[in-house]
C-alpha positions as CSV (number, residue, x, y, z in Angstrom):
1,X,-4.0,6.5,-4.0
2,X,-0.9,5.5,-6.4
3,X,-0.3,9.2,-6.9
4,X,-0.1,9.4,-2.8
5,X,2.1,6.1,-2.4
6,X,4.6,7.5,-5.4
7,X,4.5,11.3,-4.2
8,X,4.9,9.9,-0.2
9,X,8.1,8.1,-1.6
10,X,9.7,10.9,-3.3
11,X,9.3,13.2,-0.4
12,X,11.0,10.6,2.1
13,X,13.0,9.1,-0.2
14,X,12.3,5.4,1.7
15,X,10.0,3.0,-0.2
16,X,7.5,1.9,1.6
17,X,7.8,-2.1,2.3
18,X,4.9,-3.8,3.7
19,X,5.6,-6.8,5.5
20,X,3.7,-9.8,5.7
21,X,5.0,-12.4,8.1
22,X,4.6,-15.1,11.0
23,X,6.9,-15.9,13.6
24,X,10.1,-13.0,12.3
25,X,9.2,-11.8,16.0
26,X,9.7,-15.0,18.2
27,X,13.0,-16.1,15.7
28,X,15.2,-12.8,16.0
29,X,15.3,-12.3,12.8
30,X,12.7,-9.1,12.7
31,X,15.7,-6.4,13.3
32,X,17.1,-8.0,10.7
33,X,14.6,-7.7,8.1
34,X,14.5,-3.7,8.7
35,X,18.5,-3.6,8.7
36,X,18.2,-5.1,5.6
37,X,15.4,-3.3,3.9
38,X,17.1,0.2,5.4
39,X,20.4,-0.9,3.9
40,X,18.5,-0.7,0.0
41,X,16.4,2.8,0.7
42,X,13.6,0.7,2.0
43,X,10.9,0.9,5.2
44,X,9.0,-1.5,7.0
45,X,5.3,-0.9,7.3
46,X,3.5,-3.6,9.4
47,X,-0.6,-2.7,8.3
48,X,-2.9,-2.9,11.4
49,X,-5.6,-4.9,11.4
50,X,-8.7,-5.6,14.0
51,X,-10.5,-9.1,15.3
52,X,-13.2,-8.6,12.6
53,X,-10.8,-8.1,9.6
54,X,-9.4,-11.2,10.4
55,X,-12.6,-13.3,9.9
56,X,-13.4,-11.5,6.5
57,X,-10.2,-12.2,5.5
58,X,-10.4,-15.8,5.9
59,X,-13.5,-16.6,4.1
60,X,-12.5,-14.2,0.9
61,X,-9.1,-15.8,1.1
62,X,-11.2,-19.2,1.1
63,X,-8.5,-20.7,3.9
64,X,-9.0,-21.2,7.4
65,X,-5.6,-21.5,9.2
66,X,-4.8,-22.6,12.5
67,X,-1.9,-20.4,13.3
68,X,-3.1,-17.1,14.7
69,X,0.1,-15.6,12.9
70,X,-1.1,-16.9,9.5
71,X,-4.8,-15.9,10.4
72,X,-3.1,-12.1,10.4
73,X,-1.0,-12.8,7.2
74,X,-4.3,-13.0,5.3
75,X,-5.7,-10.1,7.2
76,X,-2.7,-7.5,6.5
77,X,-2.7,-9.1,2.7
78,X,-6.3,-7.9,2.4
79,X,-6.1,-4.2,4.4
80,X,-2.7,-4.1,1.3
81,X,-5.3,-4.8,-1.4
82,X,-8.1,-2.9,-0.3
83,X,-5.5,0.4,0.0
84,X,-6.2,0.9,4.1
85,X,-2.4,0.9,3.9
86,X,0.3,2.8,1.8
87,X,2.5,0.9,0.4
88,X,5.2,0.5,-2.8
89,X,6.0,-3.2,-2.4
90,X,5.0,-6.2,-0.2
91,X,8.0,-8.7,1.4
92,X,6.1,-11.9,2.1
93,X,8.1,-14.7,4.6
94,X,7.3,-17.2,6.7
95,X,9.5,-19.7,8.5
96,X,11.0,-22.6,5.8
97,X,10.0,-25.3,8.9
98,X,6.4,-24.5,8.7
99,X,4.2,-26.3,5.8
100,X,1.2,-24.6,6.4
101,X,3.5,-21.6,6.6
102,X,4.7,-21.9,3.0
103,X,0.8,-22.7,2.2
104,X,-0.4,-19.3,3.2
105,X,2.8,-17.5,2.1
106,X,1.5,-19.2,-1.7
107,X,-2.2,-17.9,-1.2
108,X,-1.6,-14.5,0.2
109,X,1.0,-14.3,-3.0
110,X,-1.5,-15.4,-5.2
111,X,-4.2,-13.0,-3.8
112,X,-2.2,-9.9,-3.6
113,X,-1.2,-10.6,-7.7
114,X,-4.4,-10.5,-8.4
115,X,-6.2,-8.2,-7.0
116,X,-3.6,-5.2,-7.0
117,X,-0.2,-4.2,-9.2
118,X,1.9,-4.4,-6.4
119,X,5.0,-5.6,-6.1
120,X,5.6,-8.9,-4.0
121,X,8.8,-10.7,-3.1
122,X,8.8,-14.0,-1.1
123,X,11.2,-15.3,1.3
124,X,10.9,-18.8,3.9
125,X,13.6,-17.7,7.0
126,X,15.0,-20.0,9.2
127,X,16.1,-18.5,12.7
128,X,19.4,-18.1,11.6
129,X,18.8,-15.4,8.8
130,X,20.8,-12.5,8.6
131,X,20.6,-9.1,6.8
132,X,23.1,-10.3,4.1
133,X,21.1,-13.0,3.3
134,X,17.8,-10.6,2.2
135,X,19.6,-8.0,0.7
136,X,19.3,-9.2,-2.6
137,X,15.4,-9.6,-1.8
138,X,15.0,-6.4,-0.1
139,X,17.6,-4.8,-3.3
140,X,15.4,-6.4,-5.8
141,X,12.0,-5.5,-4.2
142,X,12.8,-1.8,-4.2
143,X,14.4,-2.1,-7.9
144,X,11.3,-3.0,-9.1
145,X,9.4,-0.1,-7.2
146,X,11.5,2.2,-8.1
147,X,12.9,1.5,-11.4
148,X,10.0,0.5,-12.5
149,X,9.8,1.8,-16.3
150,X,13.0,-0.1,-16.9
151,X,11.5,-3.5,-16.3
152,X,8.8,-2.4,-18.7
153,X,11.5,-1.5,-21.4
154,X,11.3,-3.5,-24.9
155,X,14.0,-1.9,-26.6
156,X,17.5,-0.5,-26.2
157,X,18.4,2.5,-27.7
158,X,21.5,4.2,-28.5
159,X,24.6,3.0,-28.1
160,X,24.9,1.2,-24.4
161,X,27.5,-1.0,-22.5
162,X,26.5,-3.6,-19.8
163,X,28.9,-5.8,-17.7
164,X,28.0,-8.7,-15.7
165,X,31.3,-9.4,-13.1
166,X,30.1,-13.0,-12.5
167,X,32.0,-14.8,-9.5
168,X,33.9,-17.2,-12.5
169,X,33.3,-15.4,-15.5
170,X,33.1,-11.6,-16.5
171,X,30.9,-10.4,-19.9
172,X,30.4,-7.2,-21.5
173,X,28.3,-6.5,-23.9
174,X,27.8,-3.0,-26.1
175,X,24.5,-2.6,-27.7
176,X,23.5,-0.1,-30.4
177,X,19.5,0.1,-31.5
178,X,18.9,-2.9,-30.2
179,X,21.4,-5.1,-31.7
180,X,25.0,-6.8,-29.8
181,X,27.4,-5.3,-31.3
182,X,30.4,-6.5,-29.2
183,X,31.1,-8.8,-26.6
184,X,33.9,-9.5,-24.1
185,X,34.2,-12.3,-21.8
186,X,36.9,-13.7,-19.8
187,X,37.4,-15.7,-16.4
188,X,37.2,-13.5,-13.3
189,X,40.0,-12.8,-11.6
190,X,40.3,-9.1,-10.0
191,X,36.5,-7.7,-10.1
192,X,38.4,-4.3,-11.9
193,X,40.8,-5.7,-13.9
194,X,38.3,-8.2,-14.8
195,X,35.6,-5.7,-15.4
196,X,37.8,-3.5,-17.6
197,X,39.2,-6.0,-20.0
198,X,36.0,-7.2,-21.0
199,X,34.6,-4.2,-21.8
200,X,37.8,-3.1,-23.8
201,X,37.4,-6.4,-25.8
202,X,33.7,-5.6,-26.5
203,X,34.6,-2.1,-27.2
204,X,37.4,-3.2,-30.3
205,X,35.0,-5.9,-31.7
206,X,32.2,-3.3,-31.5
207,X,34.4,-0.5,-32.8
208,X,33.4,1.6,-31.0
209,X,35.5,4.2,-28.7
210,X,34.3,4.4,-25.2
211,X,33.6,8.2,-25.5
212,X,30.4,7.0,-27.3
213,X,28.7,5.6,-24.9
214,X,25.8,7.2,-23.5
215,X,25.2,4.9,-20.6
216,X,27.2,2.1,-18.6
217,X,25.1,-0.3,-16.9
218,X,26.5,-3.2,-14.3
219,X,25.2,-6.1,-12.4
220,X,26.7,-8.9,-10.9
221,X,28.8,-9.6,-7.9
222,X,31.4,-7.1,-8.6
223,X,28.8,-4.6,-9.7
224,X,29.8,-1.8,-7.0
225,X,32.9,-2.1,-8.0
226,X,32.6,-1.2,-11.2
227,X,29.8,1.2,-10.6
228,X,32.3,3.5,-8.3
229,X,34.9,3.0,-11.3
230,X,33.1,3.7,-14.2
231,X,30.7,6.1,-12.4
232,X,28.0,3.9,-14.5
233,X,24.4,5.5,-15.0
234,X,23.0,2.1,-13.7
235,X,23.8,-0.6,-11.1
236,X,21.4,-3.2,-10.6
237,X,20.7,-6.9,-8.9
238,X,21.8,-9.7,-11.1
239,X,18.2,-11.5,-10.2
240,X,16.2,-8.3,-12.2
241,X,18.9,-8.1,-14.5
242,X,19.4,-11.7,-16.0
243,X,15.3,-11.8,-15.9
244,X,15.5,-8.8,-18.0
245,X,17.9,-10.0,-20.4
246,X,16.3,-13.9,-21.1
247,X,13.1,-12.4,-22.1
248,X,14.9,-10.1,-24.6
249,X,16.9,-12.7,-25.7
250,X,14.1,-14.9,-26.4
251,X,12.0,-12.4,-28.0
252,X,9.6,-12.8,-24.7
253,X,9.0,-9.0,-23.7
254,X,5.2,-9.7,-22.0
255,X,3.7,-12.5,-19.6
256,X,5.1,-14.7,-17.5
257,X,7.9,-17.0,-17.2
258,X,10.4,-18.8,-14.9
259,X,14.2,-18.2,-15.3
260,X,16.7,-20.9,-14.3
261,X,20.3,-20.0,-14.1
262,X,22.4,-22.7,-12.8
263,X,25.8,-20.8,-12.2
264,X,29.3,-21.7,-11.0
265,X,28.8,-20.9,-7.6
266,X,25.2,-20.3,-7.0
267,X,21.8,-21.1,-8.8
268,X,18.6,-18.7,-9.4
269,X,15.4,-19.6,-9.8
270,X,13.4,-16.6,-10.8
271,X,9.1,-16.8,-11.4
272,X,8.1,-13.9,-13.7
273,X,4.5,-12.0,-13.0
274,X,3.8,-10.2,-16.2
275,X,7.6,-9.8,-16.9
276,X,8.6,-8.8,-13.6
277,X,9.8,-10.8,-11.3
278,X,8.1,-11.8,-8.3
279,X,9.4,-15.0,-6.2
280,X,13.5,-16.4,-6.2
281,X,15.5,-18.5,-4.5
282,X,19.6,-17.9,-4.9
283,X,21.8,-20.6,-3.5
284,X,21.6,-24.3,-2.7
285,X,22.8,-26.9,-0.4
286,X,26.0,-27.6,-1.9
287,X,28.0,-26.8,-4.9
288,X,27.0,-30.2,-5.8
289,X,24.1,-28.6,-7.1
290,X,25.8,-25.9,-9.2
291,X,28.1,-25.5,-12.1
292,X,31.0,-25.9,-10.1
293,X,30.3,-30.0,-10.2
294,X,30.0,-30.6,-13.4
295,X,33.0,-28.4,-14.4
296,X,34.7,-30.9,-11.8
297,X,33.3,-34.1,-13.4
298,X,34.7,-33.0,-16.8
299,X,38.0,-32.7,-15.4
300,X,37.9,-35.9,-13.7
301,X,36.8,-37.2,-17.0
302,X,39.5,-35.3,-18.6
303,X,37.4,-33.3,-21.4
304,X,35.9,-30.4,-21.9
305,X,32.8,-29.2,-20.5
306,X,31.1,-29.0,-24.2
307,X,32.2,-32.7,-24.9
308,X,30.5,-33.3,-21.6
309,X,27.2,-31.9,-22.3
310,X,27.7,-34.2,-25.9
311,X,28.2,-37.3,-24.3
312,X,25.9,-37.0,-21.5
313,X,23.0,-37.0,-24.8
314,X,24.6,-40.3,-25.8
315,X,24.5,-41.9,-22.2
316,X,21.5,-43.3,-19.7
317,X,22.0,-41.8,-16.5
318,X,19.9,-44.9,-14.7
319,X,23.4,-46.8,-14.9
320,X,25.4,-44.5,-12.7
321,X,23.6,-44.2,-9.4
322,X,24.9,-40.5,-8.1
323,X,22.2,-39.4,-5.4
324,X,24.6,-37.2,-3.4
325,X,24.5,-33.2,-2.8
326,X,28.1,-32.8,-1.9
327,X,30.4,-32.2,-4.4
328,X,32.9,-34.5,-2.5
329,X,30.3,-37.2,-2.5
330,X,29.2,-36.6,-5.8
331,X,32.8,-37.2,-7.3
332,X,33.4,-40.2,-5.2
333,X,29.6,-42.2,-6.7
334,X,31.9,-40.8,-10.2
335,X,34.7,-42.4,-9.2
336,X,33.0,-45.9,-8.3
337,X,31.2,-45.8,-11.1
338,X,33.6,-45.4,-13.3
339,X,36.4,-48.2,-11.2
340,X,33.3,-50.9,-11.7
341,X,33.6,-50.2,-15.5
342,X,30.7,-47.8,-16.5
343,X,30.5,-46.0,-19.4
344,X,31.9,-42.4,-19.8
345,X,28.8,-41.4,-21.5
346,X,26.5,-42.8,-18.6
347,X,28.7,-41.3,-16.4
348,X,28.4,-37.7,-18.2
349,X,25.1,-37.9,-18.2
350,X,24.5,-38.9,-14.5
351,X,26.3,-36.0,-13.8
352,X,23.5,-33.8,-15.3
353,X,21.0,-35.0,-14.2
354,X,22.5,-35.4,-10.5
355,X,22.8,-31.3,-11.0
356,X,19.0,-30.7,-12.6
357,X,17.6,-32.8,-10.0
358,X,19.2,-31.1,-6.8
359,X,17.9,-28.2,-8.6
360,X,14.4,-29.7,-8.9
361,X,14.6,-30.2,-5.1
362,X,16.3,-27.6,-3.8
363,X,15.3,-24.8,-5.5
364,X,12.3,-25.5,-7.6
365,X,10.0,-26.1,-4.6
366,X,9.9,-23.1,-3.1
367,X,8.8,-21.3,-6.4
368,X,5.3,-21.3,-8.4
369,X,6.7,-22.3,-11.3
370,X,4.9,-20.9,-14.6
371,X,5.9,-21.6,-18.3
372,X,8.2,-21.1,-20.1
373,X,11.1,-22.1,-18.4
374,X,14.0,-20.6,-19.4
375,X,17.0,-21.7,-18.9
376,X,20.3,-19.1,-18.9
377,X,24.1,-18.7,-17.7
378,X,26.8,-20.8,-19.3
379,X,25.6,-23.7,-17.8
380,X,22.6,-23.3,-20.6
381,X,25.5,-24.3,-23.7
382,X,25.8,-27.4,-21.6
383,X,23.1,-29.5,-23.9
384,X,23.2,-32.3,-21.8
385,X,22.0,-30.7,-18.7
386,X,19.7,-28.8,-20.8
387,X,18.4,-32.2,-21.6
388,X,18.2,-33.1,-18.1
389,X,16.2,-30.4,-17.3
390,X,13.6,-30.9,-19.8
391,X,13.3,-34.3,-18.5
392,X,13.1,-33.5,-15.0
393,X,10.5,-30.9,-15.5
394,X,8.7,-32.7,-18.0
395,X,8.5,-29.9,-20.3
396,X,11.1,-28.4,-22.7
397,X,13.0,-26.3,-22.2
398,X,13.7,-22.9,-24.0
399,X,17.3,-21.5,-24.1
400,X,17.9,-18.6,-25.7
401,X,20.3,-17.3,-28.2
402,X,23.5,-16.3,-25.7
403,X,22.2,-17.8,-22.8
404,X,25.9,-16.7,-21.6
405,X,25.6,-12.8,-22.2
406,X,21.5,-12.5,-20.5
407,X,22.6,-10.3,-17.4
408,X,25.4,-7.8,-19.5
409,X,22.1,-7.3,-22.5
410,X,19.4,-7.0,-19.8
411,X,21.6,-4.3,-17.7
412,X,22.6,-2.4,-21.0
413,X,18.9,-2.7,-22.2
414,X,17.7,-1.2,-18.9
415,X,20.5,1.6,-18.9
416,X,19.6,2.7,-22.3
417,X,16.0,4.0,-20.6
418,X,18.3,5.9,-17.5
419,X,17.8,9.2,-19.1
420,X,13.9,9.3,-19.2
421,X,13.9,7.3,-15.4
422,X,15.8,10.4,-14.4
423,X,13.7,13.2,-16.2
């Protein structure tokens, strides 16, 4: 049957997408699911199912819903497992309104993992959804299909470059046998100039001349950008990517894992199934939650945002109520607490944990999450929000050596293995 899926998806050249859903029909967003699964070389598949499979379904599953649209979730999720439908991958959603939704959407996850090797991503809509918004999902989902043997990858080989065009940073990295050999990293201003700079910095530390390399690979915002330029033998999503790149990084090829990466814009939370990932959520309510706010506090503070992360390990954030998820609020509890005489290292660390909490909430809930946590982006040198973190989550921790660089190493450790993908 895996020889059938794989040959049916070389043939068409569409990857077959199951999808598992209740309520995309009656919200409006169904043509936009397909848009978005067409715009990444994908195909929806709805499996059929009868009365009878329904009722099977439900006492294997060991959950008896009330919604008739959940009742077929579990149904479609067992006709997947059992093979009575192709498939490559499965895209798993139910409405973000619905608790019992999100219940099913976790047991149906949880099922599929293990009884089959397929491929699930998981999404909660609201009626407002658009294409855009699940074309990372979709993008990752058939990454993982069909680049499968990159994800598996332990080792780079050769001599490789990979550039991450971040929306506030960009990094390059060159890597030769395994080993960074030079980096480049600078703010981001145009995504080209940007892009190019970097990797001419990495380049002259490496020295190296860029007729050596024998593969360019590029994630990030910018990454089509730079894949048109540098006609690079790889362009991937920064979500498999930056997965990719903190388990090299912390010597953590195999198992599973969740990835945090708090960024300047956005945040990721990424769960790891036996190294690949699974489940993510990208964004947040407010940049009150992100980088962006505590690169703000610092300047409000007047230092840097290393001295931040120092001081906030000095202070006790219980002093310096700060409960708001707008940035604009957030600075204004900052500024009251610091007219009514509060210490800048309460202050500092408030800040922290104002940002690891909202990411607690947020972004955390809508993810299984399964140790280690790892934390990655810039954001990870920060050692008092790494602090906050570990206290939030009760657990420590891990950040790994460059937490800065994981998206440039885990796209130039994935285009090192381009040559035998294509062959």
């Amino acid at each position: 049957m895996v020889s059938q899926i794989i040959g049916w998806s070389k043939m068409t050249g569409k990857v077959r997408i199951a999808q598992i859903s209740c309520g995309t029909e009656y919200s409006g967003i169904q043509k936009e699911i397909e848009k978005a699964a067409e715009m990444v070389g994908g195909r929806i598949v709805v499996p059929e199912v009868d009365l009878n499979d329904i009722k099977v379904a439900e006492e294997e599953l060991g959950f008896h819903a009330i919604s008739s649209g959940l009742k077929l979730m579990m149904a479609r999720a067992k006709a997947i497992v059992e093979r009575e439908v192709e498939v490559d991958g499965v895209f798993l959603t139910t409405c973000f309104k619905c608790a019992e939704g999100a219940l099913v959407r976790s047991i149906v996850r949880r099922y599929i993992q293990s009884k089959s090797k397929i491929p699930v991503v998981t999404y909660s809509f609201t009626e407002r959804t658009k294409a855009g918004t699940l074309l990372l999902r979709m993008e990752a989902l058939v990454n993982i299909i069909s680049k499968k043997p990159l994800f598996a990858r332990t080792k780079q080989e050769g001599i490789t470059a990979g550039i991450d065009s971040g929306s506030t940073t960009t990094k390059a990295v060159i890597m030769k046998d395994n080993e960074i050999v030079g980096v480049g990293w600078l703010p981001t201003t145009s995504v080209l100039e940007s892009g190019k700079k970097a990797l001419e910095i990495a380049l002259k530390e490496a020295n190296i001349d860029f007729e050596r390399l024998e593969a360019i690979g590029v994630t990030g915002y910018g990454r089509r950008i730079l894949k048109e330029y540098y006609k690079a033998q790889l362009s991937m999503e920064e979500v498999s990517t930056c997965s990719k790149g903190a388990l090299f990084l912390c010597d953590r090829q195999k198992g599973d894992a969740t990835v945090i990466d708090i960024g300047g814009m956005d945040n990721k939370a990424i769960t790891l199934y036996d190294s690949i990932p699974d489940s993510f959520t990208v964004g947040g309510v407010c940049a009150g939650a992100s980088g962006r706010f505590l690169e703000t506090s610092a300047k409000r503070l007047g230092i840097g945002l290393d001295e931040l992360g120092e001081l906030a390990l000095k202070g006790d954030y219980r002093n310096v109520p700060m409960n708001a998820y707008c940035i604009v609020f957030g600075l204004q509890d900052l500024v009251a607490a610091l007219a009514s005489g509060a210490r800048i290292e309460d202050v500092a660390a408030a800040a922290c944990y104002s940002v690891a909490e909202q990411v607690f909430e947020q972004q955390l809930q809508e993810i299984d999450i399964r140790h280690p946590i790892i934390q990655v982006g810039s954001t990870a040198l920060i050692k008092g929000l790494v602090k906050a973190m570990s206290d939030v989550l009760s657990v420590e921790v891990i950040v790994p050596q460059r937490p800065n660089l994981i998206g440039a190493v885990g796209v130039a450790l994935m285009a090192s293995g381009m040559k035998e993908l294509e062959g």
